[in-house]
N, C-alpha and C positions, 0 to 999 in steps of 0.2 A: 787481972787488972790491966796488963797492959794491952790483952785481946779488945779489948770493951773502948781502951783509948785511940787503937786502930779502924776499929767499929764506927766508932765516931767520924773521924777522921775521913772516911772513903764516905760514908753516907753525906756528909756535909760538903765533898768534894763534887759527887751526883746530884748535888740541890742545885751549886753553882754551876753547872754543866748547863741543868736541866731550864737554868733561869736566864744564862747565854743566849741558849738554844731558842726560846722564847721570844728573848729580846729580839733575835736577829730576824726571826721569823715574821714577828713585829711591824718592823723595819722595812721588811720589803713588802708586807701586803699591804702598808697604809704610806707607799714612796717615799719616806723617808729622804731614802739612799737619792733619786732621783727626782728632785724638786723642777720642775720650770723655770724660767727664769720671771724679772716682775711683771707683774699683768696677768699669771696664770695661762698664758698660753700655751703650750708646746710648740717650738718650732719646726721641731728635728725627730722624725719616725723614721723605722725599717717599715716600709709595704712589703714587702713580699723578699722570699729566699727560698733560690733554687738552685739545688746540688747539682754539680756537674759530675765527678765523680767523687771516689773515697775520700780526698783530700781537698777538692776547689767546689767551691760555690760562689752564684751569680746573685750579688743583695743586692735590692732596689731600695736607696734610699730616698725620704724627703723631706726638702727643707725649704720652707714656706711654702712658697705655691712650685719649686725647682724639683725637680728628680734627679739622681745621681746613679745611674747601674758602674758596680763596683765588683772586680773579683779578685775574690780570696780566697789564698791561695796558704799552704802551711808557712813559708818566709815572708810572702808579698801579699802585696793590696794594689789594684790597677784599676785606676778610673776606666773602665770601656766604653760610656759615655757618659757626658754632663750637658747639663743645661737643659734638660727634657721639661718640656711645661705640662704641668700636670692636666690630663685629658679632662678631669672630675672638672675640675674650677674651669670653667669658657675664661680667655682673657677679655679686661675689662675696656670692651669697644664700645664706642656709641652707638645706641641701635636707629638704624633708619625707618622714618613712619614714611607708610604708602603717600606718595606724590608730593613727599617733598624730595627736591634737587640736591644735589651734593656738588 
């Protein structure tokens, strides 16, 4: 009798693991955890990450149209540069038509 109450008891504990486990998995494939702010944009990406050695790495982050290379380190985080303007986006100049003066 009381095998069968223990029986129970761990099978029922394995369901709620296994329904955790689910949820959480959930959660992160449909961003749950990391919503945008309103409007749906994203403002804020990691572009690229490149290991220096076993403990420092070189992240390029960005935010809006800015860049941010950042290294980190196992204690520290150090800006290496800021304010990079992203290559992809041209900034927003006006463009000159042939034989008009400026």
């Amino acid at each position: 009798m009381s095998l069968d109450v223990y029986t129970r008891f761990v099978l029922a504990l394995v369901a709620i693991l296994v329904l955790l486990g689910l949820l959480a998995w959930l959660g992160r494939r449909f961003g749950l955890a990391g919503r945008p702010a309103s409007g749906g944009k994203r403002r804020l990406a990691v572009v690229e990450i490149a290991p220096i050695d076993g403990k420092r790495r070189l992240v390029l982050l960005r935010r809006d149209r800015t860049e941010h290379l950042v290294l980190l380190g196992p204690d520290s985080a150090i800006v290496a540069e800021s304010g990079i303007i992203d290559p992809i986006e041209p900034p927003a100049f006006p463009r000159l038509v042939d034989g008009a003066s400026s």
